[in-house]
Every structure is written in C-alpha cells, then in structure tokens.
C-alpha positions, 0 to 999 in steps of 0.5 A: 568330076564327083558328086555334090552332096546335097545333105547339107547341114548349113545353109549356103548364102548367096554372095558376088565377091570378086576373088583370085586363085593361086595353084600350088605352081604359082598360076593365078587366075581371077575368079568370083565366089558365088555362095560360102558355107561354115567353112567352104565356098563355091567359086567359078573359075576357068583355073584347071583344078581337080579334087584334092588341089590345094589353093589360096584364094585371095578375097578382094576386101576380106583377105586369103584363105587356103583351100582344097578341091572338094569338087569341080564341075566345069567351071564351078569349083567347091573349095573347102576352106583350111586356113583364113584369117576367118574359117567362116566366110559366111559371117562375113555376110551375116555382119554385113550392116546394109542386109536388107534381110534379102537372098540379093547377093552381096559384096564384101564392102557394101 
C-alpha cells in the first residue's frame, strides 16, 4: 500500500463501467471502473495486485487498455493507463450526448 497523491492536475470524473482485469498469468477477474483521469483510472477489484503489476483492462463497450499498478488500497486499485485504443478514458465521458451536466456517474453506452 502507498500513498495516494492528492495534487492532482486533472480532475477525475465519476463513472460505473463494468470492466475485467487480465494479470500477466493470464488470471482475469471482474471489476468496475469508478473514476478515470487524462491517463489513469481508479477500479475496485479483489484482483491481488501490487504496484508495478502490468494489466489489461477490458472496458465493456470501450475496448482494452494496458495498464500498471500505481497504487493498491484493499480493493481499490490505481491504474495508470500504457496503452489503449484511446489513453484518455475521460473523453469518453466527456463525448457522452446524454450528460445532463451532473456528477451522476455514468456507463459507456448511455
């Protein structure tokens, strides 16, 4: 376990996206993405992962991104983002057509 850094310089945005975690030995385990960033994400999952970790997380709807362990906190892991179809899930949110301009989170296909 680490220390989170507060000092952000993005914001993160509240979303539920349903999502799986693949571990280097081929392990995967069903998680959900609760918030994203310019290139990261913040997922609860019971995968037992530590920092450093490298793995694929499948997005339902939006695709798969590599990743690694930034930091673990029981079942909250921070996951900054390698590789993607598109680094910054958090246009994925900020495309989305129906946002009503609320923190309400959101799926990837409403």
């Amino acid at each position: 376990m680490t220390n989170i850094d507060n000092s952000r310089q993005d914001a993160r945005k509240p979303v539920i996206w349903k999502a799986t975690l693949t571990t280097n030995d081929d392990k995967v385990f069903d998680c959900e993405v609760r918030d994203v960033s310019l290139a990261g994400t913040h997922v609860t999952c019971l995968a037992p992962l530590a920092i450093k970790d490298e793995v694929l997380l499948t997005i339902d709807g939006l695709g798969d991104f590599a990743g690694e362990v930034c930091w673990v906190r029981n079942e909250n892991i921070g996951l900054t983002l390698l590789v993607g179809p598109d680094l910054l899930l958090k246009k994925f949110d900020e495309r989305n057509p129906n946002k009503s301009g609320s923190n309400d989170p959101l799926l990837p296909n409403e």
